[in-house]
Jmol script that loads the backbone (N, CA, C; Angstrom):
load data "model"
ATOM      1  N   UNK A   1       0.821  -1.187   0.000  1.00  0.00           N
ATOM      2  CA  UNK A   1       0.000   0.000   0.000  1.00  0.00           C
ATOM      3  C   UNK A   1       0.871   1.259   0.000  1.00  0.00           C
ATOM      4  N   UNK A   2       1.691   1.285   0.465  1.00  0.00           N
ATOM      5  CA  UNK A   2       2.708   2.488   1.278  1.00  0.00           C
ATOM      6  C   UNK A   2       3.522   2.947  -0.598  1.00  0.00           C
ATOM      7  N   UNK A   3       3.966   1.261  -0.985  1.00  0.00           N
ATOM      8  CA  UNK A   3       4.842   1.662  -2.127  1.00  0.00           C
ATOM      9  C   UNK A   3       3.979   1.992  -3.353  1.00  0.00           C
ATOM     10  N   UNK A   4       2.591   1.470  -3.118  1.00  0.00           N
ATOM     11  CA  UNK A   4       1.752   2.020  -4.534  1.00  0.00           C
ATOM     12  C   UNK A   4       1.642   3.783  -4.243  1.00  0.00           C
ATOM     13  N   UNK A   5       1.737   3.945  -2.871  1.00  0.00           N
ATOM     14  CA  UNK A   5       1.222   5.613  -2.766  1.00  0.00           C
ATOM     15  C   UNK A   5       2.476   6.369  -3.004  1.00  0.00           C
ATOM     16  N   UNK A   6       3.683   5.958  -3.115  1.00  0.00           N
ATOM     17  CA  UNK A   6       4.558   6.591  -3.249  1.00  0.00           C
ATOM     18  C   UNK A   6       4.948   6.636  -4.376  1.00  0.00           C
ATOM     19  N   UNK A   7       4.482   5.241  -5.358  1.00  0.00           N
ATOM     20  CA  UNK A   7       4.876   5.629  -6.982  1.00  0.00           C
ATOM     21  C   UNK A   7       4.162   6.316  -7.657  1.00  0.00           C
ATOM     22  N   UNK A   8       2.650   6.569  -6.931  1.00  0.00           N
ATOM     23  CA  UNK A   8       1.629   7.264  -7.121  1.00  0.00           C
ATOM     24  C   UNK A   8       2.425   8.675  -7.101  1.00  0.00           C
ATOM     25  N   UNK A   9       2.692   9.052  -6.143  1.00  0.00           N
ATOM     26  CA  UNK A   9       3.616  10.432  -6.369  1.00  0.00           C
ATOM     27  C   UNK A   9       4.291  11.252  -6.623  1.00  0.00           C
ATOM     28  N   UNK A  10       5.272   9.842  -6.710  1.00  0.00           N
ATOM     29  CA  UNK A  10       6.364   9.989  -8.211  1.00  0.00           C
ATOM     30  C   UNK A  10       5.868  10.098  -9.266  1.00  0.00           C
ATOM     31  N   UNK A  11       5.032   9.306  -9.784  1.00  0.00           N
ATOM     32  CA  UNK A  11       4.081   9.170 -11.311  1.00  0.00           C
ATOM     33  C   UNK A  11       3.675  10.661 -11.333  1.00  0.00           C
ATOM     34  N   UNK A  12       2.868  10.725 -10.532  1.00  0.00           N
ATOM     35  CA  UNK A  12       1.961  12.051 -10.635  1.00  0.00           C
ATOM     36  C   UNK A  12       3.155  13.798 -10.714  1.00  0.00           C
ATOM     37  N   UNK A  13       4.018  13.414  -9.989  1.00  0.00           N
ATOM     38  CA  UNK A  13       5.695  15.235  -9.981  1.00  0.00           C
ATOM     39  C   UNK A  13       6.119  14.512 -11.496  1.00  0.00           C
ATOM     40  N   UNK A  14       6.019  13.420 -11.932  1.00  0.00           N
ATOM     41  CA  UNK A  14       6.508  13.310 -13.503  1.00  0.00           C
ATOM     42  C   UNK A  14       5.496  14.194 -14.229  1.00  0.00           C
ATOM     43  N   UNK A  15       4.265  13.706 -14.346  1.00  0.00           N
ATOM     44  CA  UNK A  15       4.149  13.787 -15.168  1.00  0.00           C
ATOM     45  C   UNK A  15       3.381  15.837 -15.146  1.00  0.00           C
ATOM     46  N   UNK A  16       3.287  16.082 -13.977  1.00  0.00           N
ATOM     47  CA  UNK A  16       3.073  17.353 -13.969  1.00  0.00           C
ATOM     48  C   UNK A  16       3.993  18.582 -14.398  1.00  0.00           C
ATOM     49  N   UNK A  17       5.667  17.890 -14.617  1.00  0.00           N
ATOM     50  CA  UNK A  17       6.524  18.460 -15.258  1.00  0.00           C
ATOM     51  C   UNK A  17       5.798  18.556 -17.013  1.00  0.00           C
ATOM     52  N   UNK A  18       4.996  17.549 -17.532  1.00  0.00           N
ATOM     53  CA  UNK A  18       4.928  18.318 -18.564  1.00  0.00           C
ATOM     54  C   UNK A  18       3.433  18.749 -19.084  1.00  0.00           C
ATOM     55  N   UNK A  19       2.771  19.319 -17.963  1.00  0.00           N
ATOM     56  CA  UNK A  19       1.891  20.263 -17.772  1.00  0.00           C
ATOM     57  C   UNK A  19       2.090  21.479 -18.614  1.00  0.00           C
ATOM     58  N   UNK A  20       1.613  22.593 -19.206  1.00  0.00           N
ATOM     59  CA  UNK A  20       1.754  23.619 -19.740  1.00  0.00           C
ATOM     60  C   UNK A  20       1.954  24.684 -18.920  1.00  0.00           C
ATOM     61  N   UNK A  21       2.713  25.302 -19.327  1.00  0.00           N
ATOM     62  CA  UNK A  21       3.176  26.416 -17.989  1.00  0.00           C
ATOM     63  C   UNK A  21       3.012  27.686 -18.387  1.00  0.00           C
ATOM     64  N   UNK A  22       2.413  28.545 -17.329  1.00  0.00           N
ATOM     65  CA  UNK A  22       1.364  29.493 -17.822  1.00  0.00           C
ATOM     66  C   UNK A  22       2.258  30.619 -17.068  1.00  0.00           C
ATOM     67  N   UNK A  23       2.925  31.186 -17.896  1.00  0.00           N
ATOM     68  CA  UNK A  23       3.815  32.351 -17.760  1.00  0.00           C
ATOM     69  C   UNK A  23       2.841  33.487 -17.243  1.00  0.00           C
ATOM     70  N   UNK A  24       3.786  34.132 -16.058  1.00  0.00           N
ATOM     71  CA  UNK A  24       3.552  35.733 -15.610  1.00  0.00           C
ATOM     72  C   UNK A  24       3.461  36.497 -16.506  1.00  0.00           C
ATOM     73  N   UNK A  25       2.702  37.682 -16.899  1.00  0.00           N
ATOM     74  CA  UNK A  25       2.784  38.372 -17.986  1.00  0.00           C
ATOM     75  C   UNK A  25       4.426  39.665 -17.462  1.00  0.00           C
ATOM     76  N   UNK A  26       4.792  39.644 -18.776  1.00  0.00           N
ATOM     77  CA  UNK A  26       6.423  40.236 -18.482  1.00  0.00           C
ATOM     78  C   UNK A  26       6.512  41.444 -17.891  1.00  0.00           C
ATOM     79  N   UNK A  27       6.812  41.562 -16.549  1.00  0.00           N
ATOM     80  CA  UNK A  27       7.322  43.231 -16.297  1.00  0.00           C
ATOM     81  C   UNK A  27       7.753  43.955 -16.759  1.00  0.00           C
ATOM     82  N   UNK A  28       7.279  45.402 -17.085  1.00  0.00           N
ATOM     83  CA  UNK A  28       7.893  46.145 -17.691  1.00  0.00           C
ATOM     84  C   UNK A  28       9.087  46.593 -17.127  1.00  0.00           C
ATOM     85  N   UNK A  29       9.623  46.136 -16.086  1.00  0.00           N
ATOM     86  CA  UNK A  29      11.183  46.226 -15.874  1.00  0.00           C
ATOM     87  C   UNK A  29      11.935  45.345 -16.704  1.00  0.00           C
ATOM     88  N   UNK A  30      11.536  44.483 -17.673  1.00  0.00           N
ATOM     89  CA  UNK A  30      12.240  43.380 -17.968  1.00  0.00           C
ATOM     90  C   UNK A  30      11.966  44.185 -19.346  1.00  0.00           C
ATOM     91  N   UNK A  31      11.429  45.284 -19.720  1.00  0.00           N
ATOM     92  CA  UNK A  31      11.619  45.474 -21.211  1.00  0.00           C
ATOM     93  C   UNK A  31      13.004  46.505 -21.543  1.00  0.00           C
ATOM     94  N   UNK A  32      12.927  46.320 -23.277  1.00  0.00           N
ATOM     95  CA  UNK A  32      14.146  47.120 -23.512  1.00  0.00           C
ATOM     96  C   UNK A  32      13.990  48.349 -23.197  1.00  0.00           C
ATOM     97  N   UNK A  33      13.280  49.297 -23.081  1.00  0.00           N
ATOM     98  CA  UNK A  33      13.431  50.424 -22.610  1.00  0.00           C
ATOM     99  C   UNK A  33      13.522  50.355 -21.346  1.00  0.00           C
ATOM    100  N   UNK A  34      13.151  49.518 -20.644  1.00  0.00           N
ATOM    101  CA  UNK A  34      13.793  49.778 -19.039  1.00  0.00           C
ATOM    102  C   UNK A  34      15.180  49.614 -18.786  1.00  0.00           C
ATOM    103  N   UNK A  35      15.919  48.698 -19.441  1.00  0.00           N
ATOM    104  CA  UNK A  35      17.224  48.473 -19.122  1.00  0.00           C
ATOM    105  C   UNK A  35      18.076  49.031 -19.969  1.00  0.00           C
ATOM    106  N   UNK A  36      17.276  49.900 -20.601  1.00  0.00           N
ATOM    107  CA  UNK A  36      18.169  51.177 -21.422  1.00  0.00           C
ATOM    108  C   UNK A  36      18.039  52.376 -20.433  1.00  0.00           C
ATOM    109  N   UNK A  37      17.356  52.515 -20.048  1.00  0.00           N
ATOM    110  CA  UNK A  37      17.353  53.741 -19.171  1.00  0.00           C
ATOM    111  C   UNK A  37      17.807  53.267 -18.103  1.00  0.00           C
ATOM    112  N   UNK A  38      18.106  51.980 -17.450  1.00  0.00           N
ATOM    113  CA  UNK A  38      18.901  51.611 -16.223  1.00  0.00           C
ATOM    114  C   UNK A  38      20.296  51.546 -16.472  1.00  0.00           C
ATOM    115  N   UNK A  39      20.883  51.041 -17.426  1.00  0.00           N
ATOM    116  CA  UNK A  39      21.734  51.023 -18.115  1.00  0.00           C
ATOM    117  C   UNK A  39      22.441  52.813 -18.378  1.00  0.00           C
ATOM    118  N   UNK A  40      21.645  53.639 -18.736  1.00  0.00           N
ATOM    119  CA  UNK A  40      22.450  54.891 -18.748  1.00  0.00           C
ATOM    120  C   UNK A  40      22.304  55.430 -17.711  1.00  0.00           C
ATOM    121  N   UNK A  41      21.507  55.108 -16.589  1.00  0.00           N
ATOM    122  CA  UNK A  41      21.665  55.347 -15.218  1.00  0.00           C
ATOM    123  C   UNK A  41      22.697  54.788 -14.496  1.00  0.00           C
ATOM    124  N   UNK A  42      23.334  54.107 -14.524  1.00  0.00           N
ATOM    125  CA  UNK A  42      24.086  53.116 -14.321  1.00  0.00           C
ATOM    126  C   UNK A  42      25.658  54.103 -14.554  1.00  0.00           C
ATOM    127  N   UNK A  43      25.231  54.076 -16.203  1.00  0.00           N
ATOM    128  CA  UNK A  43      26.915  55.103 -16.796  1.00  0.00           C
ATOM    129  C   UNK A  43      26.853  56.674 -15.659  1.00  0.00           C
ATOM    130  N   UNK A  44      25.456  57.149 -15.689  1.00  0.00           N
ATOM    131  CA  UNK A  44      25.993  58.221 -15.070  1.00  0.00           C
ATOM    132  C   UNK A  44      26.452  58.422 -13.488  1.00  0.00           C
ATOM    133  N   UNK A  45      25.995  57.271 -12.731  1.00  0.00           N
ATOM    134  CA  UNK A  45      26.712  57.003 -11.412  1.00  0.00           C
ATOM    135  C   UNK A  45      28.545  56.884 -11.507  1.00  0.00           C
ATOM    136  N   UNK A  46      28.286  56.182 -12.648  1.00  0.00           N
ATOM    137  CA  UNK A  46      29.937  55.873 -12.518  1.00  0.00           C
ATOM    138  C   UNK A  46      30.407  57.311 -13.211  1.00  0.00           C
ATOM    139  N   UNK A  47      30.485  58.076 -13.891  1.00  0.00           N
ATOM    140  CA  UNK A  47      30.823  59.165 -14.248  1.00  0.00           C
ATOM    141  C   UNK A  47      30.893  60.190 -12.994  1.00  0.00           C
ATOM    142  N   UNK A  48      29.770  60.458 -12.399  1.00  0.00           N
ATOM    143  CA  UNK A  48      29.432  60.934 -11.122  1.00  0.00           C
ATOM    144  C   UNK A  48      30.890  60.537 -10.341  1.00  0.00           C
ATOM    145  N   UNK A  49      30.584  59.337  -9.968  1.00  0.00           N
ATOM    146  CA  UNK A  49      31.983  58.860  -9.266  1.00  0.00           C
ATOM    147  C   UNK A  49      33.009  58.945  -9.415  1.00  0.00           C
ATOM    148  N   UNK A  50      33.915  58.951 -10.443  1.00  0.00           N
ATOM    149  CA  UNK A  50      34.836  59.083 -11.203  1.00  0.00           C
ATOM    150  C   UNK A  50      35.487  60.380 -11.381  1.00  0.00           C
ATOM    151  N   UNK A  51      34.266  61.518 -11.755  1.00  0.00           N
ATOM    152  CA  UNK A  51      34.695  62.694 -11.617  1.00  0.00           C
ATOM    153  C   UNK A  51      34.676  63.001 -10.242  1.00  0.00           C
ATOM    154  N   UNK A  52      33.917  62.765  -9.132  1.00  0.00           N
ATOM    155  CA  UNK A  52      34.361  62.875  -7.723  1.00  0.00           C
ATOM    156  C   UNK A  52      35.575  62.807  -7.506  1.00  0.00           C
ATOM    157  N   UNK A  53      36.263  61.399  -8.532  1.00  0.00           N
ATOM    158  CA  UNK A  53      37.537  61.182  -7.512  1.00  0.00           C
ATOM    159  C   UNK A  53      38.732  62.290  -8.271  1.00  0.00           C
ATOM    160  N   UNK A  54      38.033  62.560  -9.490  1.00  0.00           N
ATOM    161  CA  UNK A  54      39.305  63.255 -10.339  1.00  0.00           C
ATOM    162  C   UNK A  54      39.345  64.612  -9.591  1.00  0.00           C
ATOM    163  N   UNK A  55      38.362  65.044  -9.536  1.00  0.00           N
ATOM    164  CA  UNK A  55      38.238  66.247  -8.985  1.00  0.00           C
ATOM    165  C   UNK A  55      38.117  66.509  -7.059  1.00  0.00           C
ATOM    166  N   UNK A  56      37.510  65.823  -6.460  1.00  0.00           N
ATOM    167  CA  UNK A  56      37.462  66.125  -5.358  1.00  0.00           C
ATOM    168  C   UNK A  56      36.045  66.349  -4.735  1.00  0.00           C
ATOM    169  N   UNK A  57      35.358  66.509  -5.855  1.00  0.00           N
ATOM    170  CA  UNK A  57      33.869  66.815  -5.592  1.00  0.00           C
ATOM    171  C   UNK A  57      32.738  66.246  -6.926  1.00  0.00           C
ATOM    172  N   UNK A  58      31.076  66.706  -6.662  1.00  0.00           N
ATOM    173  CA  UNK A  58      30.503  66.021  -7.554  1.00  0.00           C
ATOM    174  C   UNK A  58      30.435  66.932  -8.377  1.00  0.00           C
ATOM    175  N   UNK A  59      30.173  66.655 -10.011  1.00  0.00           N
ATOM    176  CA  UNK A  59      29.643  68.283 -10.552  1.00  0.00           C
ATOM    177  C   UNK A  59      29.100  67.373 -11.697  1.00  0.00           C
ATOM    178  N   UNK A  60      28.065  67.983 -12.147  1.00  0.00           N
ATOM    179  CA  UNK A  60      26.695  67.482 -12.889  1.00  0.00           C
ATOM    180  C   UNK A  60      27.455  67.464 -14.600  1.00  0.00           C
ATOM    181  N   UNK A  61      28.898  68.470 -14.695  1.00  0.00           N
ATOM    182  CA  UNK A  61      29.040  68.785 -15.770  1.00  0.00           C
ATOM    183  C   UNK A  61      29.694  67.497 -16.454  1.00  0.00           C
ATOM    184  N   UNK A  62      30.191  66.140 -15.519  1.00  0.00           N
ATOM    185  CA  UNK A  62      30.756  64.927 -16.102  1.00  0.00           C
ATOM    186  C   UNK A  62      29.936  64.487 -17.076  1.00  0.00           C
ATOM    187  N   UNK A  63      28.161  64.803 -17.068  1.00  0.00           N
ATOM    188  CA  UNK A  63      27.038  64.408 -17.876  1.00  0.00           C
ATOM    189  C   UNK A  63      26.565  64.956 -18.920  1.00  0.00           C
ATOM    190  N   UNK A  64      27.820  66.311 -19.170  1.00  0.00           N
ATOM    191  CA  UNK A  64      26.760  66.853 -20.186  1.00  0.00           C
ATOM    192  C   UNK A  64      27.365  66.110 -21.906  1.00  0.00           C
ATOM    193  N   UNK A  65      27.753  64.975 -22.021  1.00  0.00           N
ATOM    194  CA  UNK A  65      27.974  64.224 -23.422  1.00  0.00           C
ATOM    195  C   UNK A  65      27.365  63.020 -23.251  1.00  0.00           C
ATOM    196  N   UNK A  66      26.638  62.792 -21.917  1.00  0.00           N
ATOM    197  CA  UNK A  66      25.790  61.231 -21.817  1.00  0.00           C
ATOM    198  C   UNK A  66      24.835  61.345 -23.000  1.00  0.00           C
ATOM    199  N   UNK A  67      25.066  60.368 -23.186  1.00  0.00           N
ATOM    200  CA  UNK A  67      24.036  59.863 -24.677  1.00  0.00           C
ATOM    201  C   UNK A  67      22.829  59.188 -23.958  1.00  0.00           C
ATOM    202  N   UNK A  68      21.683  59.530 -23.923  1.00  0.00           N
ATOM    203  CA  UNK A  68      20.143  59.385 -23.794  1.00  0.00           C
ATOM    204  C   UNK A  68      19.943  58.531 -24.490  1.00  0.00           C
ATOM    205  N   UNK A  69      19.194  57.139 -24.348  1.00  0.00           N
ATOM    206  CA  UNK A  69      18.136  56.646 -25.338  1.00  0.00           C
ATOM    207  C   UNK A  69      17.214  57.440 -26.222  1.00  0.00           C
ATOM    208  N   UNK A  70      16.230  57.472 -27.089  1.00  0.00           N
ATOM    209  CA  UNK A  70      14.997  57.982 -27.575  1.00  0.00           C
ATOM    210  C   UNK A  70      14.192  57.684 -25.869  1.00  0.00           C
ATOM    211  N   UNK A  71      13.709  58.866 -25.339  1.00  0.00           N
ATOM    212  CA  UNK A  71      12.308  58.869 -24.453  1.00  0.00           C
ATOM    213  C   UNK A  71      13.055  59.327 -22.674  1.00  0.00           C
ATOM    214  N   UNK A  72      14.016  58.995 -23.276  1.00  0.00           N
ATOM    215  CA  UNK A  72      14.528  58.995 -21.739  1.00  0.00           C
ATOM    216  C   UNK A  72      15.294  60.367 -21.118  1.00  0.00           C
ATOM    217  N   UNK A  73      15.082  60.771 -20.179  1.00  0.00           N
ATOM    218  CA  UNK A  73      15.705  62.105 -19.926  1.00  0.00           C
ATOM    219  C   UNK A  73      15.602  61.821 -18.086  1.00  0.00           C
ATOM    220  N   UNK A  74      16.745  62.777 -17.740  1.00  0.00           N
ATOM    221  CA  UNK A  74      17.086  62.889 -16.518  1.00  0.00           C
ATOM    222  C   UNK A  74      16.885  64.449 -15.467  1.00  0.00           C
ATOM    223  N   UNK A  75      16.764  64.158 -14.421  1.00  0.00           N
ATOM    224  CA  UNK A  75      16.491  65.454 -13.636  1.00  0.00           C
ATOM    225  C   UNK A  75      17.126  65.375 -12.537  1.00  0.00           C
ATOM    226  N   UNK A  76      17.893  66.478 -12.128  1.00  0.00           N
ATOM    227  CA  UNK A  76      18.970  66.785 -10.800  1.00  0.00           C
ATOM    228  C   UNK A  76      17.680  66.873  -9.670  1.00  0.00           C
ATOM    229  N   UNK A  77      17.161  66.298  -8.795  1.00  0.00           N
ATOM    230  CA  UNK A  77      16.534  66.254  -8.239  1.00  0.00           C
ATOM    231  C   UNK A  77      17.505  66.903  -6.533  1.00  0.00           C
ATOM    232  N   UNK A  78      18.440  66.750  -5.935  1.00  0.00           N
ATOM    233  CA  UNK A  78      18.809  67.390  -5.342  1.00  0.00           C
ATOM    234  C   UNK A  78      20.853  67.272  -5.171  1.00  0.00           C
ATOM    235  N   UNK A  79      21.152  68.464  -5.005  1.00  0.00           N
ATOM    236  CA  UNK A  79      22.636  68.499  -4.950  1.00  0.00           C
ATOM    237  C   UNK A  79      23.120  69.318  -3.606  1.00  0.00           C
ATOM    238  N   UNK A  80      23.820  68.426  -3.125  1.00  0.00           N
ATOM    239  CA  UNK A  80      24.929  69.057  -2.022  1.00  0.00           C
ATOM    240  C   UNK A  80      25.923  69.064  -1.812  1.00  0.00           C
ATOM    241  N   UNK A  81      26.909  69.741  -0.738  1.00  0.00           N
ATOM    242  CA  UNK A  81      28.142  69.155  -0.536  1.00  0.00           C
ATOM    243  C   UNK A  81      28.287  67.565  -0.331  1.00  0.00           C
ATOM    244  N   UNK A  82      28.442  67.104  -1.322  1.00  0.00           N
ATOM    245  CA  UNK A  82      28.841  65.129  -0.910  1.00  0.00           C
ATOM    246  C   UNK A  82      27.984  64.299  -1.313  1.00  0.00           C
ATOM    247  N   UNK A  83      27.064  64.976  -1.869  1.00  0.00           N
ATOM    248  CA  UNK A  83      25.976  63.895  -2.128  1.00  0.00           C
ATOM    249  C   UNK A  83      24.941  64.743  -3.405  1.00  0.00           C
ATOM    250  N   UNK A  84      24.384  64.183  -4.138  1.00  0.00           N
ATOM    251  CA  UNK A  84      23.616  64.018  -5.378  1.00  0.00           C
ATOM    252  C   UNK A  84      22.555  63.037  -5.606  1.00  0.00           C
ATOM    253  N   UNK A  85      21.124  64.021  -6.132  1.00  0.00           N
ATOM    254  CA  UNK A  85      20.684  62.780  -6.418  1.00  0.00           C
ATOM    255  C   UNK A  85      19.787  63.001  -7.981  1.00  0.00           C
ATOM    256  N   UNK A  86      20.011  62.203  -8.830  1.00  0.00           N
ATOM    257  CA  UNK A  86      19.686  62.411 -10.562  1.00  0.00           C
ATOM    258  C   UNK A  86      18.358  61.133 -10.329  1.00  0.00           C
ATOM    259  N   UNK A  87      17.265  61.592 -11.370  1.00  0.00           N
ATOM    260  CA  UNK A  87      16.161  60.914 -11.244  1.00  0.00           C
ATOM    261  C   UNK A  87      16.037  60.144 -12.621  1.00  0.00           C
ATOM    262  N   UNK A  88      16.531  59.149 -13.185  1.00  0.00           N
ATOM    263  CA  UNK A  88      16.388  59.180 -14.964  1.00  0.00           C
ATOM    264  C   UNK A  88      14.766  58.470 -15.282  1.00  0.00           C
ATOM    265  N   UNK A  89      14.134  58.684 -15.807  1.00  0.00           N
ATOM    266  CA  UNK A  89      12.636  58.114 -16.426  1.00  0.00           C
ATOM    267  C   UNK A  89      12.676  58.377 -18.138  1.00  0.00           C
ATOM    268  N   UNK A  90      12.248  57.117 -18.071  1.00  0.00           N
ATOM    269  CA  UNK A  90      11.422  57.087 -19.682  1.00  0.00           C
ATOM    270  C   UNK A  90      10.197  56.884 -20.126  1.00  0.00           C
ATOM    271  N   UNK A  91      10.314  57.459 -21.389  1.00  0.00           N
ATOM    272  CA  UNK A  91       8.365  57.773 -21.338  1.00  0.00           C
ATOM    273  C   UNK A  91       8.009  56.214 -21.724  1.00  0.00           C
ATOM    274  N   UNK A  92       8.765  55.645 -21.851  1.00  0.00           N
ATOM    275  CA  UNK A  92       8.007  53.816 -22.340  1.00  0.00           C
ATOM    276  C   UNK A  92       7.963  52.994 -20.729  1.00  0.00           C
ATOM    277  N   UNK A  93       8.915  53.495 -19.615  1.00  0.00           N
ATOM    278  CA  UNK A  93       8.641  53.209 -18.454  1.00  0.00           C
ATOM    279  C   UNK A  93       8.011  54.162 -16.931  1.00  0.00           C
ATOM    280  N   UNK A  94       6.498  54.098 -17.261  1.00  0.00           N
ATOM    281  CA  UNK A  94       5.789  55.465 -16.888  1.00  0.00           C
ATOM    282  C   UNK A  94       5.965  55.311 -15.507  1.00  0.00           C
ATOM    283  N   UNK A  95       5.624  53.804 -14.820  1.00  0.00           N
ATOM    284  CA  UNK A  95       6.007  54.064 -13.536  1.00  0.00           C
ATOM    285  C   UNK A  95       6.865  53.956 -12.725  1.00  0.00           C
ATOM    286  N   UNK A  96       7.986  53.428 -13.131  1.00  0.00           N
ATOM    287  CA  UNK A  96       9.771  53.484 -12.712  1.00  0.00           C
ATOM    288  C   UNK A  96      10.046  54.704 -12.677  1.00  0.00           C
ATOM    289  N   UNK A  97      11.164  54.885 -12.312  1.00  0.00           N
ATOM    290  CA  UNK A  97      11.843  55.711 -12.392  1.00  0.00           C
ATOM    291  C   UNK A  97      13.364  54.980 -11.585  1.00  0.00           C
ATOM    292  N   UNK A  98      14.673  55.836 -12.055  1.00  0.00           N
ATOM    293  CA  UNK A  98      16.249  55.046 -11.586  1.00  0.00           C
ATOM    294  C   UNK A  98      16.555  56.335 -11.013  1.00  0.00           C
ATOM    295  N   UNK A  99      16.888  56.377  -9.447  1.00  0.00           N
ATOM    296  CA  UNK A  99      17.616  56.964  -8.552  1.00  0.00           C
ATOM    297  C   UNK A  99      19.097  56.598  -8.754  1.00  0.00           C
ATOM    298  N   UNK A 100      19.977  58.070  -9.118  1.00  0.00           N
ATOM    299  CA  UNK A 100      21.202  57.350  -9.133  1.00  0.00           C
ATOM    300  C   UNK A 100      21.620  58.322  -7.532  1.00  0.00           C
ATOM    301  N   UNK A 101      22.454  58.034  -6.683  1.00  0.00           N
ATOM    302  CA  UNK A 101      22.883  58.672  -5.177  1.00  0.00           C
ATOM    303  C   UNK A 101      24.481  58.334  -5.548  1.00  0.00           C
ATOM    304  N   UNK A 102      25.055  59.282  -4.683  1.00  0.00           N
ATOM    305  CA  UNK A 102      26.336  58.306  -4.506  1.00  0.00           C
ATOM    306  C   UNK A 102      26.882  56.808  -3.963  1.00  0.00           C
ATOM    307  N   UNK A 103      25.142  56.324  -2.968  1.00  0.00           N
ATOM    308  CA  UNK A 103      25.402  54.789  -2.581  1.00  0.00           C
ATOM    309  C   UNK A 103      25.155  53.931  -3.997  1.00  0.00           C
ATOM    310  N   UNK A 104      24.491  54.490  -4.821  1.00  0.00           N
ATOM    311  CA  UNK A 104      24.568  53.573  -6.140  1.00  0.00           C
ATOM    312  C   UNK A 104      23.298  53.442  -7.080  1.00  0.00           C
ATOM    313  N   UNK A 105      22.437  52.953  -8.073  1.00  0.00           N
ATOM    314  CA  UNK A 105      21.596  53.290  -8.695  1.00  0.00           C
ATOM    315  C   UNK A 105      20.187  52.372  -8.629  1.00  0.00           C
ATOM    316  N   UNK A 106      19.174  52.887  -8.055  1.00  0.00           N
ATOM    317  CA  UNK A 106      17.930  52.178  -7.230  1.00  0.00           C
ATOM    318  C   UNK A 106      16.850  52.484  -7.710  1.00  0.00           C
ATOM    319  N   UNK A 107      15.937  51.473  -8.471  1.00  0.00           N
ATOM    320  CA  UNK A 107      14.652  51.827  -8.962  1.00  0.00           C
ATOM    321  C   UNK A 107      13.636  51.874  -7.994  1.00  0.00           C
ATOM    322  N   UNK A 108      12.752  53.122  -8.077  1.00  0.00           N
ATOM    323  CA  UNK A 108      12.163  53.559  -7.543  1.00  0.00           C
ATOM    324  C   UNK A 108      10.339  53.647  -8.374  1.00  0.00           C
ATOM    325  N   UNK A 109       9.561  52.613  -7.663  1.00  0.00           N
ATOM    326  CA  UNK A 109       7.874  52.907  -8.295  1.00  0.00           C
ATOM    327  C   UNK A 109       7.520  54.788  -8.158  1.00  0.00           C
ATOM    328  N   UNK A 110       6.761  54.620  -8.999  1.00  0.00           N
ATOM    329  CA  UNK A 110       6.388  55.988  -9.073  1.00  0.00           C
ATOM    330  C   UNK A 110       4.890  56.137  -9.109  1.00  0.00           C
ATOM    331  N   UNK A 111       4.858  55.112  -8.531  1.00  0.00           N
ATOM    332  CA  UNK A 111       2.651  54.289  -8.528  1.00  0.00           C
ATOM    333  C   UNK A 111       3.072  54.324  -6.842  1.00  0.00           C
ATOM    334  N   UNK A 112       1.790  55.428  -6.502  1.00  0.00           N
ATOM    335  CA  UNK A 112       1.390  54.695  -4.742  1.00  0.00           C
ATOM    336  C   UNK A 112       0.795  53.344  -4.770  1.00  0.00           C
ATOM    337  N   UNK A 113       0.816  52.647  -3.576  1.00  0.00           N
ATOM    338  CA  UNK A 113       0.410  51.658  -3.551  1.00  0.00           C
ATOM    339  C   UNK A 113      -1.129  51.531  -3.491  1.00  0.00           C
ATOM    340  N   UNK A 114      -1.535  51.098  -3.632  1.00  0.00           N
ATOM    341  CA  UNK A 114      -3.368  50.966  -3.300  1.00  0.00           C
ATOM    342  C   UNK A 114      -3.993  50.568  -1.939  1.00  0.00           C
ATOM    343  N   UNK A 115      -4.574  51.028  -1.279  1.00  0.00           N
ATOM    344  CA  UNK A 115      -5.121  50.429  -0.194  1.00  0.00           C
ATOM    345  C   UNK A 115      -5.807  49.431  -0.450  1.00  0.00           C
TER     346      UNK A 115
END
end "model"
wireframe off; spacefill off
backbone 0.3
color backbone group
């Protein structure tokens, strides 16, 4: 009895492997315009950084030859002594948005949550 219920179980994880598998519909973080605009979010942290170290401080002007995707544009959202923070969004990713800081580059929803 014991070994019919157990081949029973085995039989049954076989053959449910070839069940049809009913995919999540794809996040729009997973599309190409998201990881194009994460991706040049990405370059301008390290530029950010880089010119920190060349210079001693941050200055927005390391960015002015960053090459943009089509849709995507960036905003200095706040600057201080030591710290920066650039907001990049694209119009194909309406509710993302990429925080770049000097700790490093963090997507951020731009949808409240729903009660």
């Amino acid at each position: 009895m014991k070994r019919n219920l157990l081949l029973l179980i085995v039989l049954s994880l076989s053959l449910s492997s070839c069940l049809p598998r009913f995919r999540e519909p794809t996040s729009v973080l997973d599309s190409d315009a998201a990881r194009a605009t994460e991706q040049v979010a990405t370059i301008a942290y390290h530029r950010m950084e880089i010119g920190k170290l060349q210079s001693g401080e941050y200055n927005t002007n390391v960015l002015a030859d960053l090459e943009l995707p089509q849709g995507v544009q960036w905003t200095l959202v706040a600057f201080g002594e030591g710290t920066y923070s650039l907001r990049f969004s694209s119009q194909d990713v309406s509710d993302y948005a990429w925080l770049v800081m000097p700790e490093g580059v963090h997507v951020e929803s731009l949808v409240s949550p729903s009660n």
